[in-house]
Steps between C-alpha positions, in 0.01 A plus 500: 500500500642381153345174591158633561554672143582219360205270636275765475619695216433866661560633818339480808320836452367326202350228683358747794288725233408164296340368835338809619361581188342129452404547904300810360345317260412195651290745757325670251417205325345393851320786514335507150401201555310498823301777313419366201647212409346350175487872310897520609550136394338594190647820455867288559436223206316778298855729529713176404287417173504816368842561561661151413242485150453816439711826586825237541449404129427875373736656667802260404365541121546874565876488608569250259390735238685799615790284508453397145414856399762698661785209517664683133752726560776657428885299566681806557255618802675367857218237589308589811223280580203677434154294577489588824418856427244420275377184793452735812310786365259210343483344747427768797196621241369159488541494862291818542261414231419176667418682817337779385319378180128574627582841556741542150235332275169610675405129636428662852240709647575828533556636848587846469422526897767285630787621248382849402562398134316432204549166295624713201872561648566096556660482129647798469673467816634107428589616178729751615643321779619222233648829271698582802618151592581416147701863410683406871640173379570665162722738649608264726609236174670865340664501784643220510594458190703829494731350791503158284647723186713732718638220666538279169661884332710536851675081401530604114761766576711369784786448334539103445792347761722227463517433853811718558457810747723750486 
């Protein structure tokens, strides 16, 4: 087995899902395809541009910035590494913006039959779903960084040793 790690670099488990999950793909792709396979091709290369020129490029600006912005702080504070609070919220609102985004910014035509809504409750709704992700990973970070100081507070008073036990 340590071999297999070793060649590998993960376990076999690893390997299993990895193949399944590019088994699931592979058929889907087949079956896109034999539908409608110039719109998906085009849909495909479409995806890539935007991504790789576009959102890749904005979004790396973005974190860079917060970096750069937020990077200042205090010595004395235990150092927990904090981006990644600020990274998932961001990023799961993107996520849902770039899925939803007709609805949020009126782009779509209303359909109050099939939902039962109106377009007016789109924005309000995203909006509030990125408050609650956002004041989650805040109190997540707080949390964290109350064990960081407790824990830094806990090594402060041990009395220091010389290496003799009693």
């Amino acid at each position: 087995m340590a071999r297999f790690v070793r060649w590998y670099g993960s376990g076999p488990l690893h390997l299993l899902v990895l193949i399944a999950s590019l088994a699931l793909t592979g058929y889907a792709m087949m079956r896109l395809f034999a539908v409608r396979p110039l719109e998906v091709a085009i849909w495909f290369v479409g995806a890539a541009v935007l991504h790789d020129l576009i959102l890749l490029p904005l979004y790396s600006l973005a974190d860079l910035s917060a970096l750069s912005v937020l990077r200042h702080r205090a010595t004395d504070a235990p150092m927990v590494p904090w981006i990644n609070y600020l990274r998932v919220p961001a990023f799961l609102s993107g996520l849902l913006l770039l899925v939803w985004f007709p609805l949020v910014l009126r782009l779509a035509v209303p359909y109050p039959g099939d939902t039962g809504l109106s377009d007016d409750v789109y924005l309000g709704r995203w909006l509030a779903i990125t408050g609650v992700l956002f004041a989650a990973s805040a109190v997540a970070f707080a949390l964290k960084l109350r064990r960081a100081r407790r824990a830094v507070r806990a090594d402060e008073s041990r009395p220091a040793g010389r290496g003799t036990t009693p």
